[in-house]
C-alpha positions as CSV (number, residue, x, y, z in Angstrom):
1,X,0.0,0.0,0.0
2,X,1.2,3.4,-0.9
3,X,2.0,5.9,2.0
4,X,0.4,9.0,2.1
5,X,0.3,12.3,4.1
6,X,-3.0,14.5,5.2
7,X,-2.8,17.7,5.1
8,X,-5.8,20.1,6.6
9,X,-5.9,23.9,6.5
10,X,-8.4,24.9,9.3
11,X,-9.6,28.0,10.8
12,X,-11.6,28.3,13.9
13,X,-13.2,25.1,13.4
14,X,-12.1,23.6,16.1
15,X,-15.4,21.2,17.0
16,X,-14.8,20.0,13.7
17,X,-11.5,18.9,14.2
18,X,-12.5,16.8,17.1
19,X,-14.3,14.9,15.0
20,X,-12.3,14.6,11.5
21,X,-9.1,14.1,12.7
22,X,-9.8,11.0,15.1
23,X,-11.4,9.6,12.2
24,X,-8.5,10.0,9.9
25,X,-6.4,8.4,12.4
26,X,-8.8,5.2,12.5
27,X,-8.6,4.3,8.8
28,X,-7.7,1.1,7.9
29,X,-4.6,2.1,5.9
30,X,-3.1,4.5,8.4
31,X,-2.0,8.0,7.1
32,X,2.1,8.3,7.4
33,X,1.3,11.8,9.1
34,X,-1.0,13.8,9.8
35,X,0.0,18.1,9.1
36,X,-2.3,20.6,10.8
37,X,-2.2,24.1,9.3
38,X,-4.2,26.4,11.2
39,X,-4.9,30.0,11.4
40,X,-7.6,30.6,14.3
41,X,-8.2,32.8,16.4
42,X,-7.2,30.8,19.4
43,X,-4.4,28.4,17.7
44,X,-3.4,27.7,21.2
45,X,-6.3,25.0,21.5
46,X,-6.2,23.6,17.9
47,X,-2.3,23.2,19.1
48,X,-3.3,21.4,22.1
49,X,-5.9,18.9,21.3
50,X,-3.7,18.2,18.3
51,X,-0.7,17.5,21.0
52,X,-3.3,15.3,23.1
53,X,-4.3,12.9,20.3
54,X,-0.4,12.6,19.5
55,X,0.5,10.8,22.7
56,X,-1.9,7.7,21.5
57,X,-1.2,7.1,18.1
58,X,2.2,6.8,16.4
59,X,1.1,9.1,13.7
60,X,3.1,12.3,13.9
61,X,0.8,15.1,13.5
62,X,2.2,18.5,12.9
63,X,0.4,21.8,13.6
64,X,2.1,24.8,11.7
65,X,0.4,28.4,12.7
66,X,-0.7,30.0,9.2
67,X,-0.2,34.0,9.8
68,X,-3.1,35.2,7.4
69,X,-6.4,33.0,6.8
70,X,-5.6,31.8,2.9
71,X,-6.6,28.8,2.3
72,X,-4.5,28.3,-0.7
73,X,-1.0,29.5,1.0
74,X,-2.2,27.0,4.0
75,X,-2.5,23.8,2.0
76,X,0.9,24.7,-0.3
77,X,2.3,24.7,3.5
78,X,1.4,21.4,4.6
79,X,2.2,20.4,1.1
80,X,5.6,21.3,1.6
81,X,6.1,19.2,4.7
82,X,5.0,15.7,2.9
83,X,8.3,13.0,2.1
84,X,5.4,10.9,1.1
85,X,3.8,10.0,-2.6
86,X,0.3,10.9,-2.0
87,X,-1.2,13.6,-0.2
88,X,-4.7,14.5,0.6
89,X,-6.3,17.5,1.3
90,X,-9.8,17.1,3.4
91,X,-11.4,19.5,4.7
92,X,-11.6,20.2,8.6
93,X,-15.6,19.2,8.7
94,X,-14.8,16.1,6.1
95,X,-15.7,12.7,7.7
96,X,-14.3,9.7,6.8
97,X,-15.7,6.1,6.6
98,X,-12.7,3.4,8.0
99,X,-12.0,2.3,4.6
100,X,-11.9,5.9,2.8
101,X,-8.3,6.2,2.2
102,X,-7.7,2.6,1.9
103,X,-10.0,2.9,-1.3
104,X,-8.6,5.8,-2.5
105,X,-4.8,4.3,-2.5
106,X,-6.0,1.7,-4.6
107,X,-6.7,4.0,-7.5
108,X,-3.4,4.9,-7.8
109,X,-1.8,1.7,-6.5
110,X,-3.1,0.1,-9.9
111,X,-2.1,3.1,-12.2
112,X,1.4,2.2,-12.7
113,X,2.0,4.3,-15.7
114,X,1.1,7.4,-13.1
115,X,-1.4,9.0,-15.7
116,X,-3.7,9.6,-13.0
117,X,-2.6,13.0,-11.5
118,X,-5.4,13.3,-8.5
119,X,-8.3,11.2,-7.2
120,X,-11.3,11.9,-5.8
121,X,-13.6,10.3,-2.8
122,X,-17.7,9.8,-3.3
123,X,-19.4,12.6,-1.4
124,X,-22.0,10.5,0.5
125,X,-25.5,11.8,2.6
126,X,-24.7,9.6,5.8
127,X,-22.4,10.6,8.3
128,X,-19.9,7.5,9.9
129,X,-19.8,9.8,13.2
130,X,-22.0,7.3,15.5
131,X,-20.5,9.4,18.8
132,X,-23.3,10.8,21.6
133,X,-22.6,13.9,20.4
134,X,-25.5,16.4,18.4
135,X,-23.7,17.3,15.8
136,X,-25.2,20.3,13.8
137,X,-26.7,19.0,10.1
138,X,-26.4,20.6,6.9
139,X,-29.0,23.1,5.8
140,X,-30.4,21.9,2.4
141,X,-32.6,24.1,0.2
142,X,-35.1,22.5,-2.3
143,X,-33.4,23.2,-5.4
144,X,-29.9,22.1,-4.2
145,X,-31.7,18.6,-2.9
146,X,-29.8,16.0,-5.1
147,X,-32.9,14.4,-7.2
148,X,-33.3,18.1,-8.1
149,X,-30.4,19.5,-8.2
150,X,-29.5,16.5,-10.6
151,X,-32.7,18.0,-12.9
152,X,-31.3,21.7,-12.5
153,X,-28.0,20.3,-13.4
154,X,-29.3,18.6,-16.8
155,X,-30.8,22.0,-17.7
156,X,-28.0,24.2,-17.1
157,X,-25.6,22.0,-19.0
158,X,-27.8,22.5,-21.7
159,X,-28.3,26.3,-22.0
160,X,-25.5,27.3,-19.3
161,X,-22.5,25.3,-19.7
162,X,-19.8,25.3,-17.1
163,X,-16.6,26.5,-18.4
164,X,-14.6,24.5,-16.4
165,X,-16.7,21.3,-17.2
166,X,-16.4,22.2,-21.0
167,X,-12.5,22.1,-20.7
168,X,-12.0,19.4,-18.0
169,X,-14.1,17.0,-20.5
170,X,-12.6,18.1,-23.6
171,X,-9.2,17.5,-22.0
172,X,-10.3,13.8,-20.2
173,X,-12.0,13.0,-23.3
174,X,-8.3,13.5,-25.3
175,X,-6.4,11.7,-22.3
176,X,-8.6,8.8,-21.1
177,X,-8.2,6.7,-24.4
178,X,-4.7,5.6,-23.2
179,X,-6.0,4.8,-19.8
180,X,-8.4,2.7,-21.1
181,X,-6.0,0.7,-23.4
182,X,-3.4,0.1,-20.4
183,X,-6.7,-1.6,-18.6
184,X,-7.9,1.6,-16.4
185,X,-10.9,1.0,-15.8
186,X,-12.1,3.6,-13.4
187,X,-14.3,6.9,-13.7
188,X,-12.6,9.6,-14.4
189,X,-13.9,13.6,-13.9
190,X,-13.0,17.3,-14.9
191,X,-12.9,18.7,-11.4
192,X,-12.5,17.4,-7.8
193,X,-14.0,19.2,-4.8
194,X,-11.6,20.3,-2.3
195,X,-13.0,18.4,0.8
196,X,-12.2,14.8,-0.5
197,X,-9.5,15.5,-3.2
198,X,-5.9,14.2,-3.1
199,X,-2.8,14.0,-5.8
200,X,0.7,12.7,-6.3
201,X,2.6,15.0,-3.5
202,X,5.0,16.2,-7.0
203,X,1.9,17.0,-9.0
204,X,0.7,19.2,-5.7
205,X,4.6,20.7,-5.0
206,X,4.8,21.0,-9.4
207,X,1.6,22.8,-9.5
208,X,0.9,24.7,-6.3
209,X,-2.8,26.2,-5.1
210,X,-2.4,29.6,-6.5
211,X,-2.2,31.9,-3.6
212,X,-3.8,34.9,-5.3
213,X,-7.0,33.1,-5.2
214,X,-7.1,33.5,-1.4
215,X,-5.3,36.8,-1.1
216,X,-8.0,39.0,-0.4
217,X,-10.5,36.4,1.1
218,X,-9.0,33.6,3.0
219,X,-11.9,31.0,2.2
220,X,-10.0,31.1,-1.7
221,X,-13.1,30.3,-3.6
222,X,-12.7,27.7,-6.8
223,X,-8.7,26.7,-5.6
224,X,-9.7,23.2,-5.9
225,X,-11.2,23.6,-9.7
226,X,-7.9,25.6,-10.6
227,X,-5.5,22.7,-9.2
228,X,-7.8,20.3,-10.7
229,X,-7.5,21.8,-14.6
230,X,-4.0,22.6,-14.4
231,X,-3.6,18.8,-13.2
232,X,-5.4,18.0,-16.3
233,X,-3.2,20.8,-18.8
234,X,-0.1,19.1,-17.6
235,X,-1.8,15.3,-19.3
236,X,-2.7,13.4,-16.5
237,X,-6.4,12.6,-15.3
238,X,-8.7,13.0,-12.4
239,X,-10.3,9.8,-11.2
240,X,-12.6,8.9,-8.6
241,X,-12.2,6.0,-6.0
242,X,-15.2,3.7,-6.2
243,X,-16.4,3.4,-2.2
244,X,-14.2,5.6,-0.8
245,X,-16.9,7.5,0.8
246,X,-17.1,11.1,2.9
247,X,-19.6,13.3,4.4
248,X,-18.9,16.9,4.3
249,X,-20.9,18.1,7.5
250,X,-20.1,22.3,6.9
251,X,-20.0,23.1,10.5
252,X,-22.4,25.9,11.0
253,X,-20.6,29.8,10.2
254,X,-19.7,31.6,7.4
255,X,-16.2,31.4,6.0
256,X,-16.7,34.6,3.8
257,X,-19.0,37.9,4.4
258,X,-22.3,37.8,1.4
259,X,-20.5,40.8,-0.4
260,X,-16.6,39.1,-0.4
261,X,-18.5,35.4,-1.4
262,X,-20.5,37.0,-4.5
263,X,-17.6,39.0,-5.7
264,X,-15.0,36.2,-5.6
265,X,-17.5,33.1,-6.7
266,X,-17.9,34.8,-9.6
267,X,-14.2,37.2,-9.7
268,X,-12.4,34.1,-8.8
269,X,-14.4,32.3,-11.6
270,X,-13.3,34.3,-14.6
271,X,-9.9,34.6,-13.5
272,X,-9.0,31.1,-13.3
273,X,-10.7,30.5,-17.1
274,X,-8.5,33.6,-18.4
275,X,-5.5,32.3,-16.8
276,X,-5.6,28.6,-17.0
277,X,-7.4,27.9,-20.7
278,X,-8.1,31.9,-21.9
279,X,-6.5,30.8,-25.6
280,X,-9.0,28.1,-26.1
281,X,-11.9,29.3,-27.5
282,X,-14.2,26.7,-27.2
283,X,-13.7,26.5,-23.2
284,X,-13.8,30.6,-23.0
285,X,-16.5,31.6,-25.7
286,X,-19.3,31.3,-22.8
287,X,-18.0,32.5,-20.4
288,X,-19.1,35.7,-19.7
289,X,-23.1,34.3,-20.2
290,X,-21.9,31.8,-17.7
291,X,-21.2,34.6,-15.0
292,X,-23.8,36.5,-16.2
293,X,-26.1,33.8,-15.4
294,X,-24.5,33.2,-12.1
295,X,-25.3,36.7,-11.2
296,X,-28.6,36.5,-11.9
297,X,-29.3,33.5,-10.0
298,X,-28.1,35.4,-7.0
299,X,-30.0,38.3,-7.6
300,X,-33.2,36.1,-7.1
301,X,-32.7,35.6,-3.6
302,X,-33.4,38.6,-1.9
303,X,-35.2,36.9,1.2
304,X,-31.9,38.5,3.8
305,X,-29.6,40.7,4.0
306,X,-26.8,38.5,3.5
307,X,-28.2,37.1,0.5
308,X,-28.6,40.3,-0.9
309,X,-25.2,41.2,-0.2
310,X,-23.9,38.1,-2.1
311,X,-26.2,39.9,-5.6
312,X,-24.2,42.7,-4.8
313,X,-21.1,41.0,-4.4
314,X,-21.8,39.7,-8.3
315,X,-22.9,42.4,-9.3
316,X,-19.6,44.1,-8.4
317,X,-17.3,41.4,-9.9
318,X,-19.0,41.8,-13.4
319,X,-18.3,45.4,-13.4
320,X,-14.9,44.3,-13.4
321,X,-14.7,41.6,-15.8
322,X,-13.4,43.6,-18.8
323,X,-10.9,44.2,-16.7
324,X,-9.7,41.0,-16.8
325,X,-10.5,40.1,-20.0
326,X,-8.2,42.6,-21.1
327,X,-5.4,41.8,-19.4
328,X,-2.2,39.6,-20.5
329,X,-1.9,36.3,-18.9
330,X,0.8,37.3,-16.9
331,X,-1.0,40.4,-15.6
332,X,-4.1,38.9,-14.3
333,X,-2.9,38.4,-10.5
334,X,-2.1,42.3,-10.9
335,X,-5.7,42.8,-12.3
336,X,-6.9,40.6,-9.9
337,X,-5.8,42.3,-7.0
338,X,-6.4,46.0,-8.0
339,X,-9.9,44.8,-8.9
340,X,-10.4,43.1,-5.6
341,X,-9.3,45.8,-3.2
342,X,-11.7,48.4,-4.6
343,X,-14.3,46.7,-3.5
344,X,-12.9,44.0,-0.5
345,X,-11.2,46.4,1.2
């Protein structure tokens, strides 16, 4: 079995930690280390329950403090400290099932041609958390529900297409057929989420989460989908682990004020198309309708003030997407910050 290293950026989450990291240290194929990168408000108790768990488990879990809340600059961090092959990157609230990494190894164990560049874990409803504890659940509206958000999700393919889909499936599409005749059989994807992705350490150190995403707003919006195409540019693929199974519980609390998570959803959005695929025409001709349409879902709920902060938010960062449309390829993290401190600051 292939050793690997966890690495979790955290801030202020420390109930969560309570919970994911004693499940990472049960898994069946034990992690070679465990790196704790943490920028709350009170580090001195993320530090010290960390230091309790270490005294019963020969795991070595190292907590770095992380000066500024960037969730980008955190995980390149941890990154940084892995000797080992793999490296995953869950999220504080992510929960594991026993046999989640174990599962995920395999994947890559049986890839010995190394095209596969990350793998992803199966986001699943159930939590494996069977403690006394009331744990807070996930708020769910109607449309995100997944029998309708599957519906919403046909639709919008259809007369809103993803930009990042239509490039992480044009380039899968050109790299998969080489998989399949070396006898990989399993699914492969354009994008991973950040709460249960993981990659070759080198692929992580090569590429790096791109700090700028996270320079003005800690929570770094879209970091995951940016590491996950440039994974793809550089010819390998993005696979998922058949049974390796999480449940993202989103401890209650905002990561990002409504104006700050409108502008950069949609900021953060355009910026990583420009920069990572802003030659290809058929991954960049839609867009601008894409964000447009982005904006307009958020302008539709109006029913608080935070809400109606995030429309505003969007609103804002389409003002400013000539601005980065304009701009050379190696001028868009200068764009990008000018653009974001008028209005973050």
């Amino acid at each position: 079995m292939l050793a690997y290293a966890i690495v979790v950026a955290t801030r202020n989450r420390l109930s969560a930690l309570r919970i994911s990291i004693p499940l990472f240290l049960e898994q069946r194929a034990r992690p070679a280390r465990i790196v704790v990168v943490d920028c709350s408000d009170d580090h001195a108790a993320v530090r010290a329950f960390c230091l309790s768990l270490s005294a019963d488990t020969p795991v070595p879990i190292e907590v770095i403090q992380s000066d500024a809340a960037n969730l980008a600059n955190q995980r390149n961090r941890g990154t940084e400290r892995v000797k080992e092959p793999i490296v995953m990157f869950p999220d504080d609230d992510a929960f594991w099932f026993s046999d989640t990494a174990e599962k995920v190894l395999a994947v890559y164990a049986h890839d010995s041609h190394e095209l596969i560049g990350g793998v992803t874990a199966i986001e699943v409803e159930h939590s494996p958390v069977e403690t006394g504890e009331v744990v807070p659940r996930k708020a769910v509206r109607f449309v995100e529900q997944r029998h309708v958000h599957r519906i919403r999700n046909v639709i919008e393919d259809k007369l809103f297409p993803e930009p990042f889909h239509i490039y992480g499936r044009l380039r899968t599409a050109i790299l998969e057929r080489r998989a399949r005749a070396l006898g990989i059989g399993v699914p492969f994807v354009p994008t991973m989420g950040g709460y249960r992705m993981s990659f070759r350490t080198e692929v992580a150190r090569d590429l790096r989460f791109d700090e700028t995403l996270g320079s003005r707003v800690g929570y770094s919006q879209h970091e995951d989908k940016d590491i996950s195409l440039r994974t793809l540019k550089t010819g390998r693929l993005l696979a998922v682990a058949p049974g390796a199974r999480v449940h993202h519980h989103v401890f209650p609390g905002r990561r990002a004020g409504g104006f700050a998570y409108g502008f950069c959803h949609i900021f953060n959005y355009a910026y990583i198309c420009f920069k990572v695929f802003g030659d290809d025409p058929n991954a960049i001709s839609g867009l601008k309708r894409y964000c447009e349409y982005k904006k307009f879902l958020y302008g539709l709920r109006r029913a608080s003030r935070y809400h109606r902060e995030i429309a505003q938010g969007a609103k804002a960062a389409m003002q400013e997407y000539h601005q980065l449309a304009r701009a050379g390829r190696e001028d868009l993290a200068f764009v990008y910050g000018e653009a974001s401190d008028r209005w973050l600051k």
